[in-house]
N, C-alpha and C positions, 0 to 999 in steps of 0.2 A: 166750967172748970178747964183750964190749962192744959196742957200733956208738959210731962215734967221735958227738960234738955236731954237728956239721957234717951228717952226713947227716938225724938230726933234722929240720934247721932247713930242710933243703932240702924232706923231706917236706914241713913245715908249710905254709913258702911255699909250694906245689903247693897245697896246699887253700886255701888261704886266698886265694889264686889263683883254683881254681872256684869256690869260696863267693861270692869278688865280681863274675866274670863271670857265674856262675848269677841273683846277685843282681839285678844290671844287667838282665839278660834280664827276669827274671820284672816286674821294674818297669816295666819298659819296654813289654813286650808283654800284659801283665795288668792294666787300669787300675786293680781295687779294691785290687791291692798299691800304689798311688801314696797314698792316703792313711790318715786312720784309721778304722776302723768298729769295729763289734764282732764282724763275722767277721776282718778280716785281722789287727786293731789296728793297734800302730805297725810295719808291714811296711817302708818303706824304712827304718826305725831298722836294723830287725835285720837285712834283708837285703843292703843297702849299708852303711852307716856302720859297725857295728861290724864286717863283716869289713877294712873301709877301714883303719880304726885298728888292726888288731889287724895288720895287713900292715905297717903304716906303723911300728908299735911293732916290730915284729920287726926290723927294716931299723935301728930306733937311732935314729930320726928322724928319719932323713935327707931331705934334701929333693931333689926331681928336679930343679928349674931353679935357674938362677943367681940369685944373689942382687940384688934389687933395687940399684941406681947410679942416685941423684938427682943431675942435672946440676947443676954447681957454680955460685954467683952471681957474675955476671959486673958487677953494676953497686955503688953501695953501698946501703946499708942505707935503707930508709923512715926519715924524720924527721915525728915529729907537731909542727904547727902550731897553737899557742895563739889562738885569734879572741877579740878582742876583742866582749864583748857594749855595744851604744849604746843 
């Protein structure tokens, strides 16, 4: 018998899960993982960002916070002023 998709995706998330809490650490507490060399290279590419994206693509793209609300304009609109040149 099969395992349904669903558990899957629950593994996934689990790792992908430590891969960016591991990742977080190791940048965090490791300074030569903070930028590039030619021991680490691009070490927060790999160890943050792509498991960031790869949790975030899995999820649908969904986003955590609310969506921005720009407060409405309460007055009217700017008018430009032609000056005369003397």
């Amino acid at each position: 018998m099969r395992n349904p998709p669903s558990i899957h995706l629950a593994w996934l998330d689990l790792m992908l899960r430590r891969a960016l809490l591991g990742g977080l650490a190791l940048v965090v507490l490791f300074p030569a993982a903070r930028g590039h060399s030619e021991w680490a290279g691009w070490a927060p590419l790999w160890l943050v960002g792509m498991p960031a994206s790869a949790l975030w693509a899995l999820h649908r793209f969904h986003v955590a916070w609310p969506p921005l609300r720009l407060p409405a304009r309460r007055g009217p609109q700017a008018v430009r002023v032609a000056r005369r040149m003397a």
